[in-house]
C-alpha positions as CSV (number, residue, x, y, z in Angstrom):
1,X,8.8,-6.3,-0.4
2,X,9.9,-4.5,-3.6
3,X,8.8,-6.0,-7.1
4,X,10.4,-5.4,-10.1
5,X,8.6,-5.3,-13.5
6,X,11.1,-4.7,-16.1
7,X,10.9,-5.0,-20.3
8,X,13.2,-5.1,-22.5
9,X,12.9,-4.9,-25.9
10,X,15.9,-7.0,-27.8
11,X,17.1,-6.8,-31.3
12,X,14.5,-9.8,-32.9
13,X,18.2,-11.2,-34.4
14,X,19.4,-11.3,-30.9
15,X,16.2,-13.0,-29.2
16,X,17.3,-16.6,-28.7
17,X,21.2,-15.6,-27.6
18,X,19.9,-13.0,-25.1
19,X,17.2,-15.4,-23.4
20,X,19.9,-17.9,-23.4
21,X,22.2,-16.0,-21.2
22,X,19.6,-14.5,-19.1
23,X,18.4,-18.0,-18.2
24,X,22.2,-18.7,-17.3
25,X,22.4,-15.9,-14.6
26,X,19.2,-17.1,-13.2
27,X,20.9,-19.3,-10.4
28,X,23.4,-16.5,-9.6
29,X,20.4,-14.3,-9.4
30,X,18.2,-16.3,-7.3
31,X,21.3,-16.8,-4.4
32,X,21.5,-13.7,-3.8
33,X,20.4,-12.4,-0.5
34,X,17.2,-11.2,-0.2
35,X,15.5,-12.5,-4.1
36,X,12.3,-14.0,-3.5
37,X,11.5,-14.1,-7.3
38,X,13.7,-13.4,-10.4
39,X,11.7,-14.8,-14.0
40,X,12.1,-13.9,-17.9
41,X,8.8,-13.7,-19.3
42,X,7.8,-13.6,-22.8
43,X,4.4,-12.5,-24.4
44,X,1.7,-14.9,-24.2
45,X,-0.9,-15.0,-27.3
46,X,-4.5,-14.9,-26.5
47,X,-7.8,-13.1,-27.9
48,X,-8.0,-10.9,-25.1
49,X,-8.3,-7.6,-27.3
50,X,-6.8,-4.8,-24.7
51,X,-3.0,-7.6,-24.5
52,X,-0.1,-5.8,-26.6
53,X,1.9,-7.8,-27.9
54,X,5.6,-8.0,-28.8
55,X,7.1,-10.4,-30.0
56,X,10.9,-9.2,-28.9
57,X,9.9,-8.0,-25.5
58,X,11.0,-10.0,-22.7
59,X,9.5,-8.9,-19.4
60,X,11.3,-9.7,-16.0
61,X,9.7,-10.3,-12.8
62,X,11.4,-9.7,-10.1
63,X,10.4,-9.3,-6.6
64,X,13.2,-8.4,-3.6
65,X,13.2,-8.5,0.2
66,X,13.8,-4.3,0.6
67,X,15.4,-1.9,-2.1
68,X,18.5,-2.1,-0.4
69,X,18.2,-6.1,-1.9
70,X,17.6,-4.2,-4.8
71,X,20.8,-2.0,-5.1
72,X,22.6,-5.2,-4.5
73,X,21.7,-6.9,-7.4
74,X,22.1,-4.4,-9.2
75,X,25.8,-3.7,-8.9
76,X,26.4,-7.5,-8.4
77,X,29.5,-8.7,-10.3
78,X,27.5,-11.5,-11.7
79,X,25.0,-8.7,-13.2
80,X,28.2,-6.6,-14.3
81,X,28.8,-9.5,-16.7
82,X,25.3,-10.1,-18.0
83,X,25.1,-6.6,-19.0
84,X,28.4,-6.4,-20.6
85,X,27.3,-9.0,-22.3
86,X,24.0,-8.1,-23.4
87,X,24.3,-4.4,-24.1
88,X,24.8,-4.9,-28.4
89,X,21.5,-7.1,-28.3
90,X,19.2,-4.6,-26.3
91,X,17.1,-1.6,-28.4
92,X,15.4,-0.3,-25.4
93,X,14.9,-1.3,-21.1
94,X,12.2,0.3,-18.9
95,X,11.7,-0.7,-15.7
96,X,9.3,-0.5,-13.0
97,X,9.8,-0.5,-9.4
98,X,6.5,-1.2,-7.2
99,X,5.3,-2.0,-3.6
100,X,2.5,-3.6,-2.5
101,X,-0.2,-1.1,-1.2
């Protein structure tokens, strides 16, 4: 099993459209062979003192059957048009790609 830990930092004007069309391709997302788990995550406020905290972060956790699952959903059509459509509202995307030991 792969998992996927991915954050992206969106333009704080752009927040609400960009979490509303990456909750849209959630269904395409989950039907695709070989997703166990696909989630948009925002920041969750609490005195723990080592959190950081960012308000326009959205954090995605994935996790995916093999990488070759992986590769898949990345060149998916449906993932094309996300990320056409989201490309103006993103300042920054890192990503994290992790197995189990």
């Amino acid at each position: 099993m792969i998992n996927v830990i991915a954050s992206i930092s969106v333009k704080s004007s752009h927040l609400a459209s960009f979490i509303e069309i990456f909750k849209a391709n959630i269904p395409s997302v989950l039907a695709e062979e070989g997703c166990i788990e696909y989630t948009a995550n925002i920041d969750f406020i609490t005195e723990i003192p080592v959190q950081l905290l960012d308000a326009n972060t959205v954090t995605i956790v994935e996790k995916w059957q093999s990488i070759d699952h992986l590769y898949a959903h990345l060149n998916a059509p449906h993932m094309l048009e996300y990320k056409a459509k989201v490309t103006d509202m993103v300042d920054d995307l890192s990503i994290k790609i992790l197995q189990a030991v």
